[in-house]
Each structure stands twice: as structure tokens, then as C-alpha cells.
C-alpha positions in Angstrom: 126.8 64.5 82.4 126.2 67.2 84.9 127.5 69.6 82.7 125.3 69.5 79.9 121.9 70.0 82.2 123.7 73.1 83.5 124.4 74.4 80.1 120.2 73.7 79.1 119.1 75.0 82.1 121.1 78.2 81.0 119.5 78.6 77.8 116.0 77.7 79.1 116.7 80.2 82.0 117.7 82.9 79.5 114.7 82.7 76.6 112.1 83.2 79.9 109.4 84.7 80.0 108.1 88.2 81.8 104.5 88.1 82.9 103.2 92.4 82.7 99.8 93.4 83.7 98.2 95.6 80.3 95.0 97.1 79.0 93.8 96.1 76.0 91.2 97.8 73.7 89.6 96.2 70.0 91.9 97.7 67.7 89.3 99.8 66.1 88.9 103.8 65.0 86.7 104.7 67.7 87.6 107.6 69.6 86.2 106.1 72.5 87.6 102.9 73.4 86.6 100.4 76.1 89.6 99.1 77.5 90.1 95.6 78.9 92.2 94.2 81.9 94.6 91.9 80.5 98.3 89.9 81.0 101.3 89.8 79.1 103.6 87.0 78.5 107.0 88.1 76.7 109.6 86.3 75.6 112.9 88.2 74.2 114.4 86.9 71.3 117.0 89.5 69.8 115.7 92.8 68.7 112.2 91.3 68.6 109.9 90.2 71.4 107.1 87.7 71.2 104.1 88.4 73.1 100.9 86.2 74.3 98.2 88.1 75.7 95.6 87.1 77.5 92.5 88.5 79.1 91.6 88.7 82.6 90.4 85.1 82.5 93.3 83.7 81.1 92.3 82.6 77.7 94.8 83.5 74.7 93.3 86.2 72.4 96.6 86.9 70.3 100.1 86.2 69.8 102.6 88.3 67.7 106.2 89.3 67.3 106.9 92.9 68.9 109.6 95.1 69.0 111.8 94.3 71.6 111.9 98.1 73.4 107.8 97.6 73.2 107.5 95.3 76.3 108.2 97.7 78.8 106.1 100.0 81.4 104.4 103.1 79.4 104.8 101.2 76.4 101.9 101.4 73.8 101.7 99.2 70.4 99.2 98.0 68.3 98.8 94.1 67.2 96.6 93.0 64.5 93.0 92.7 66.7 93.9 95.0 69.7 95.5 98.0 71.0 97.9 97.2 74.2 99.3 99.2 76.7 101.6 98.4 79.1 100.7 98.8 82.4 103.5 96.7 85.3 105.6 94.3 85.2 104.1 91.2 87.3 106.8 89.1 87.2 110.7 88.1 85.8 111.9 84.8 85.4 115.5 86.0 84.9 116.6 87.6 88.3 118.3 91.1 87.5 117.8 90.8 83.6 118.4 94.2 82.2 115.7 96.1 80.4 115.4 97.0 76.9 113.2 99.6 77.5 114.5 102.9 76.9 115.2 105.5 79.9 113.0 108.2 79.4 
């Protein structure tokens, strides 16, 4: 019996999710943007990522399927109501989980 929580504690342990600090402008044409403090919550699945973010108060304001190399510090991409960029990494759930972001 013991063996089967070890084996769902694995998987549970290895879809977990990375907490990043981020900026976060309206996805808009403005030249000028006002950017936003925001969090991250990322969850790697495969070659794509999905992402919650939230804003500095912790409400949701958008979920979406990323790539996966687009979670990472430096990173930039755009989702369907805001522009987000990367900022640090606040947290990993999976100690000494390699990155999939690319060396630059």
C-alpha cells in the first residue's frame, strides 16, 4: 500500500508548480506602456507550459498555454490581454529541476 502513495506523490511532485515574480503591461500598441507588478505560477507539461498570472493582489487575470522555454528569467511573451516579462524566479517546488530555459 505504501508503494502506491510513493509512486502519486512522484507524479504530483513532478507536474509542480514554479512561482516567478513578472511585469505585466495591457497588451496594447502603445509605445508607452504602464507596466504592472505581477506573479507567475507555471506548470511544465512537455514542450508547453501553462501559466496563471496574477497581479500584485493575488487575483487571477489570465491563464494560457506557453512555450515551455518562455517561463524563464529575461523571458518576454505576449498572452491574449497582456504583455509579460519575466522578471525572478520566487520559488521551485521540484528541488534541483533543470531549466528549459536556454543558456544565453
Amino acid at each position: 500500500a505504501g508503494g502506491g502513495r510513493g509512486e502519486g506523490e512522484q507524479r504530483k511532485e513532478a507536474m509542480a508548480d514554479e512561482r516567478w515574480a513578472v511585469l505585466l503591461a495591457k497588451n496594447t500598441s502603445k509605445k508607452c506602456k504602464k507596466w504592472l507588478d505581477g506573479t507567475l505560477s507555471a506548470r511544465h507539461q512537455g514542450t508547453r507550459t501553462r501559466v496563471i498570472v496574477y497581479n500584485d493582489a493575488g487575483s487571477v487575470l489570465e491563464e494560457a498555454h506557453v512555450p515551455a522555454n518562455a517561463v524563464c528569467a529575461g523571458g518576454e511573451f505576449t498572452l491574449e490581454r497582456y504583455l509579460v516579462q519575466v522578471d525572478a524566479q520566487l520559488s521551485a517546488v521540484v528541488p534541483g529541476a533543470t531549466s528549459l530555459c536556454a543558456d544565453p
